[in-house]
Each structure stands twice: as structure tokens, then as C-alpha cells.
ZALUMKOL-613726 format. One record per residue: x, y, z of N, C-alpha, C in turn. Coordinates in steps of 0.05 Angstrom, whole numbers, plus 5000, padded with zeros to 4 digits. Layout:
<atoms>
XYZXYZXYZ;...
</atoms>
This chain:
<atoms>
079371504476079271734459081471934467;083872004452085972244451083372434465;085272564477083672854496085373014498;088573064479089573244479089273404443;089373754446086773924425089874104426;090374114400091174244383089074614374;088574744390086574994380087275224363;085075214350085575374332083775664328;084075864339081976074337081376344321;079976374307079476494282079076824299;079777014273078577314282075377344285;074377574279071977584288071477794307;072978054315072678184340071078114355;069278214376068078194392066877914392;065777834365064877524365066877394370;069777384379071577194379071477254421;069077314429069577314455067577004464;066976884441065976574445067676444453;069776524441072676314444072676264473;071876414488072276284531070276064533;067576094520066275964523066575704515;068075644487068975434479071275364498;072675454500075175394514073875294542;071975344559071675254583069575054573;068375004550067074694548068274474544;071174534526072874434519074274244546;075574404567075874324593074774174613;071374254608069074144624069773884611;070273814591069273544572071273384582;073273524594076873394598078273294572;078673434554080673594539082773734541;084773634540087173844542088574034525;088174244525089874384496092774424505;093474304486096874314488098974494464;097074524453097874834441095975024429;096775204419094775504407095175604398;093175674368093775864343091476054348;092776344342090376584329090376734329;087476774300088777064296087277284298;087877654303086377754323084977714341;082077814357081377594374081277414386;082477164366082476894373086376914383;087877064373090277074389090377204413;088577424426087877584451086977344458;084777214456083676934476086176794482;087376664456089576424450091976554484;092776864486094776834492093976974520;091477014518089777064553089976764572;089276494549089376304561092176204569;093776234554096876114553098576194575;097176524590098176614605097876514637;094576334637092076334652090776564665;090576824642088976974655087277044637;086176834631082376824618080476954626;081476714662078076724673078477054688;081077184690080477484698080077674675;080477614641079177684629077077684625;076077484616073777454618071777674641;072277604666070777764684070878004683;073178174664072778434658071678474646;071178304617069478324594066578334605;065978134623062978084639062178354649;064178484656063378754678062978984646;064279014629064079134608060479274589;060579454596057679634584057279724555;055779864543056780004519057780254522;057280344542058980664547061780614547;061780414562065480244565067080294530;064480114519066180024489066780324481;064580454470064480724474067380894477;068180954502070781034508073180914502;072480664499075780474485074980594452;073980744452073180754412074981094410;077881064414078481334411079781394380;077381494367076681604345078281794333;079881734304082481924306081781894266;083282094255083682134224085482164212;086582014229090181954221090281774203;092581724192093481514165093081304175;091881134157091380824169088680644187;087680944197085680804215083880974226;082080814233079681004247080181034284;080880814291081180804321084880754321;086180924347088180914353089080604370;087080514390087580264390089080314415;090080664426091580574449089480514483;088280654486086280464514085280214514;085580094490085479774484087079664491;090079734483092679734482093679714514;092479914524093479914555092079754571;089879634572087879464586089379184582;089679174553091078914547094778864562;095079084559098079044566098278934600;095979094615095679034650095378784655;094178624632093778254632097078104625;098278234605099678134591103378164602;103178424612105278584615107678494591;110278414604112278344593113378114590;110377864581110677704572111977484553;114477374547114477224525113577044512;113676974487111576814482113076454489;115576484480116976234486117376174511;116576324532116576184559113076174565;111876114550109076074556108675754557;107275604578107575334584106575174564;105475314537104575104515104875304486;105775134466106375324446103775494441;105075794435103375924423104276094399;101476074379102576274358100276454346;100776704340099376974336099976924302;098377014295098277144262097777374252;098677514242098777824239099877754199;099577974184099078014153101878404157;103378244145105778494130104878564111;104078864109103178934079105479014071;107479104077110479144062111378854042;111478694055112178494042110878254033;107578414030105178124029105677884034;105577844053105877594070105477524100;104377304108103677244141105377304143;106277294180108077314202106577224218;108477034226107476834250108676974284;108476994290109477004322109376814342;111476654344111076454363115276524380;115176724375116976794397116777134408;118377214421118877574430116277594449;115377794442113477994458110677844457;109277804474106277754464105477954458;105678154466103778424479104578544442;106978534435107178624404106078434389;106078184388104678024370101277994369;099878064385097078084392095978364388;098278544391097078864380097278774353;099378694341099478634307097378504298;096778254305094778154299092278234291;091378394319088778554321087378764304;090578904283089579114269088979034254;085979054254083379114231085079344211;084779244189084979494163083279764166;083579894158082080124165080480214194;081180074215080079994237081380194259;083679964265085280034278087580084265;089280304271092380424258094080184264;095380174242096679934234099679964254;101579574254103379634276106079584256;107879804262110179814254112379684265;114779544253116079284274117379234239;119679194252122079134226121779214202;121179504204120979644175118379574163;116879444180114779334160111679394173;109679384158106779564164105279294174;105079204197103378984205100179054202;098978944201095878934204094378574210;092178644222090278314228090978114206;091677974217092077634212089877644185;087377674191084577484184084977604146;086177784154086377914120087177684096;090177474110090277264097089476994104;089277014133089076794150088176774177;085076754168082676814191082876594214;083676364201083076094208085975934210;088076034233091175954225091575664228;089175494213090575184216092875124222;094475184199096575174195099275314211;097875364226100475574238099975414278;098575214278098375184293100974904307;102674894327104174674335102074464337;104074244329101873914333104273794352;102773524355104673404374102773084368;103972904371103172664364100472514368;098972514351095772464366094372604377;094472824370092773034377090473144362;088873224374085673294353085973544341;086073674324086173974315082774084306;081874204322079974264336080774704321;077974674301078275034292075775074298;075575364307074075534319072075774306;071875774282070476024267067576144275;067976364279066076574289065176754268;065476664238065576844211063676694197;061576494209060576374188057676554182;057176574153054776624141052276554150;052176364162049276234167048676164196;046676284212045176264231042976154234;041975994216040175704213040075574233;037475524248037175394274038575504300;040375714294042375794322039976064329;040076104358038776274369041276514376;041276644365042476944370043077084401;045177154413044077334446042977534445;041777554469039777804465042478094463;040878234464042378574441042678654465;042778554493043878684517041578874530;042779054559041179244571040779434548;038179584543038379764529038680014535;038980004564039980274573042080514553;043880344545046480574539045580474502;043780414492042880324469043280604448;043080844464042681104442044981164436;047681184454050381254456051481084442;050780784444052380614424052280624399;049580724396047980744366050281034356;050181234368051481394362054281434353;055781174379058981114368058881054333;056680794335057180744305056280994288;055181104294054181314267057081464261;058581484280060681674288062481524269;062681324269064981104248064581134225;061181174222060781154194061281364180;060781604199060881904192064281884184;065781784202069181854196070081764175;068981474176068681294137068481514120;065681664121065081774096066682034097;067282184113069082444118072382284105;073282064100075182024094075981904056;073081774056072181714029071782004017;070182144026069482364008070982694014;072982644029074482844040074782994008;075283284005075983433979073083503961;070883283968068883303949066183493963;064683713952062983883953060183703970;060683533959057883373972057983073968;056882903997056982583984053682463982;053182373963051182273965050482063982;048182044001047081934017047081534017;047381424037048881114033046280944044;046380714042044080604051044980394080;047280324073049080254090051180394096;052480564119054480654136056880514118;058780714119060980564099062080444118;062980424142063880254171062780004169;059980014164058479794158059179674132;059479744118059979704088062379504095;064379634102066479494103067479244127;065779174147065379104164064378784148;062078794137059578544126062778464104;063678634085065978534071067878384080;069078484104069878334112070078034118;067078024143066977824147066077574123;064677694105064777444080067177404071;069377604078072077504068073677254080;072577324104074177204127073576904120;070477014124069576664123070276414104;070476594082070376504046074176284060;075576554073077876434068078876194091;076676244109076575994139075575764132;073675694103072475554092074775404081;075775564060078675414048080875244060;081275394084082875294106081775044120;079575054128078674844142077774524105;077074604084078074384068080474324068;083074524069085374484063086574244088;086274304117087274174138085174024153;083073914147080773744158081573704178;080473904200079473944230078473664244;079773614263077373364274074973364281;075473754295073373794310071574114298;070974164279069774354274067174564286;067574684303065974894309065175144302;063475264284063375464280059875624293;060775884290058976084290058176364286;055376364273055176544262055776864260;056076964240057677124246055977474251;053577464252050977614256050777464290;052377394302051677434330052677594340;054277794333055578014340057078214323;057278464322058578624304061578654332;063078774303066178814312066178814347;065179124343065479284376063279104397;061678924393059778944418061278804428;062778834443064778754464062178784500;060478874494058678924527057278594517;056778484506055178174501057177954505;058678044521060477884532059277544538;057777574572055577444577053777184556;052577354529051077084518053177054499;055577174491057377084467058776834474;058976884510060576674523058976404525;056576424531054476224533054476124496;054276294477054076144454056776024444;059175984449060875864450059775624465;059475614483059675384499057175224487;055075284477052975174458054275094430;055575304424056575084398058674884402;060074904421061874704421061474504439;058774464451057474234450055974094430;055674324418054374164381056673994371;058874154372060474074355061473784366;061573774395063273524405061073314407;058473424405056073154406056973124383;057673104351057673084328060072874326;061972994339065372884337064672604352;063172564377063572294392061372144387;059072204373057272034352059771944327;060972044314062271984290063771784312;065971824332067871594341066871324345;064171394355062471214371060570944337;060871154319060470994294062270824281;064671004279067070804273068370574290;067570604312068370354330067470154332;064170294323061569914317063169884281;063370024267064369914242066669744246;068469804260070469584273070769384280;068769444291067469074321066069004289;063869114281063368854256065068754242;
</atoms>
């Protein structure tokens, strides 16, 4: 059985912190990934790994609280975005520094969306540290990244799921990763964490939602009352977007190895559920690979008969 993986890893914020967990089942199994696509999230994993500093991400993420997320949430009403994105920005850069991407020991490529000129942009050369801030910006989220005249924002807007953008190499498994799927049927959820810092977190979000609606209804005398947080609002939109369009992608380029998960195991920010997000990666992508080596293991007796 080929054991060299073509990966592919979808956005998803905080739920794209499965991606370690897949990635270290992947390894356990002895798998080799010999190259890497993705976009937001799944390009922070893609180019955490490429660098080999996962497993010290990772361990920061493990140490990570909701007060933590909390203070990376620096809340601004500027053009473009709700969060400025720079204490994100700086945490990431201390992993990353002054990285390039073409001296990374296996191809890698980032996906980021030009609203100047509607169209992807791939990054599989220059800066990591600029192609993974690009990537990352959420629409209305995070303030969008400026770079050759042009308004970058997150990948997942066109291309959640960068099959396609991923290097192949001869006989290799292309193996996608989605964390956007609709349905949590039979999957057990991680628990909602310590509930210690539960009131303050609750509060960040109210705070998003409050900035949502202070920006929606800015000029108007009064807004009438929402049933859903417009942060929220736009958040659930999303991810049916994402999914709708990771769905297409994965008919378009038939994955060998398909893993997905749900996308109600985590909202954007819970970046503190580090811990069971990482364990449910590694659960689904034992699903996924018991599935893949039952199917090999079928075609081989079809053979011998």
C-alpha cells in the first residue's frame, strides 16, 4: 500500500485545530506527507508542520484558556473587520519568523481570495508569515491583508477545501481534511471545556455581536432585537458556505482518503478546546483510514478471484 499523502486542509478556525490530531494519526499509521495544501487554519497547521513546529504549537494551544482567546480578540471598528488580528499575528510570527515557503522541505501551498481582482492566490513561494496572515482573514472578522495593490482575505470564501492547489507527485494518496461538515450523526462532540472562565467568554461573544450590530445599524435611532447575534448570524453562514463549496471540491477531485468533521464541534474562536479538538481529529481519521484499508483490502480479494 503507497504510504506517501498528498494533504489537504480545509478552514474552519478553531475547528481546524483537529488538523494535529489528524496529522499525528496519519504518522502513527506510517504515512508520509510529502506535500501540503490550506486554507486559513488548515494553512497555519499546513505550514506549522512544514516548518516542524507543530508539536510546539500545538503545546501552546494545549496551555491556551478562554481568558487567553479573550485577549487575542482585540476588538476594533475599523474598515473591514471586527478583530485587528495583530496579537494573533505576533504569536504566529515567534513560530514562523522569516520563513520561506520554497525552502520548506516539502511543497507547501496557502490559499488566500483577492477581492480586487476576484480570484484565488495561491502562495507557494515568499513569506509564509504573509501568506498565512492572508489566508486567515475571515471577512468581516479579521481586517483584511493588503499585498500588490490588492485586498486579500481567507481562502475558504472560494476555496475551503484547496484540492486543487495541492503538489502531487507520482502515486501518492490525496487525503482532504474538512472540519465544515453539517452533520454530527453518531460523532460525540468535546466537552465545552473548564467552565471556570465560561462568563468572560460568553461575554467576548456578546461583545462581537454587539460590534456586528453597532456596525449594521450604525446612523439608525433604534435596532430591533435579533434572535441570533449577527456574529453568529454570519458565522453558521459561513460555515454552510464553506461546506456546500468543500463538497463540490471533494466530487470534483475524488480524495482517496476522505475525512471529515463536524462543524458544531467548535465555533470560530474556541481555540481553549484545543485538547478534545485534537483527540477528535485523531478519531476521525481513524474512521476514515479503517474505511480506506477495508476498501483496499476488498479490491485485492476482487483481484485474486
Amino acid at each position: 500500500m503507497n504510504r506517501d499523502i498528498a494533504l489537504v486542509l480545509s478552514s474552519g478556525g478553531a475547528r481546524g485545530i483537529a488538523h494535529i490530531g489528524v496529522i499525528e494519526e496519519l504518522e502513527k499509521a506510517g504515512f508520509q506527507i510529502t506535500s501540503i495544501a490550506g486554507t486559513s487554519m488548515g494553512s497555519v497547521i499546513g505550514g506549522m508542520y512544514t516548518l516542524g513546529k507543530l508539536e510546539a504549537y500545538r503545546d501552546w494551544l494545549l496551555n491556551m484558556t478562554k481568558i487567553d482567546v479573550i485577549k487575542f480578540l482585540d476588538l476594533t471598528l475599523g474598515h473591514g473587520g471586527l478583530v485587528k488580528g495583530e496579537k494573533i499575528v505576533q504569536v504566529m510570527a515567534g513560530f514562523i519568523g522569516d520563513a520561506l515557503i520554497e525552502e520548506l522541505p516539502i511543497p507547501y501551498t496557502a490559499v488566500a481570495v483577492d477581492l480586487t481582482k476576484h480570484k484565488e492566490v495561491w502562495f507557494s513561494e515568499g513569506s509564509l508569515m504573509k501568506a498565512i496572515r492572508a489566508s486567515i482573514s475571515i471577512p468581516t472578522v479579521f481586517l483584511p491583508v493588503t499585498y500588490n495593490h490588492s485586498c486579500l482575505v481567507d481562502g475558504g470564501v472560494l476555496n475551503p477545501l484547496p484540492l486543487d492547489a495541492v503538489a502531487r507527485k507520482k502515486g501518492d494518496l490525496l487525503v482532504s481534511v474538512n472540519v465544515n461538515s453539517p452533520s454530527s450523526e453518531g460523532y460525540i462532540l468535546p466537552a465545552a471545556g473548564n467552565a471556570k472562565h465560561e462568563s468572560g467568554y460568553r461575554t467576548a461573544r456578546e461583545n462581537l455581536n454587539k460590534r456586528w450590530s453597532e456596525l449594521v445599524n450604525r446612523g439608525r435611532k433604534s435596532a430591533k432585537p435579533k434572535e441570533m447575534g449577527l456574529f453568529d448570524l454570519v458565522s453558521e453562514s459561513i460555515n454552510l458556505m464553506q461546506h456546500r463549496l468543500a463538497m463540490y471540491s471533494i466530487e470534483n477531485h475524488q480524495p482517496d482518503i476522505v475525512i471529515n468533521l463536524p462543524h458544531r464541534i467548535a465555533n470560530v474562536f474556541d481555540f481553549y478546546k484545543a485538547e478534545p479538538l485534537i483527540e477528535a481529529g485523531r478519531v476521525a481519521c481513524r474512521k476514515a483510514l479503517d474505511v480506506y484499508e477495508s476498501n483496499v483490502e476488498s479490491q485485492e480479494s476482487e483481484v485474486v478471484k
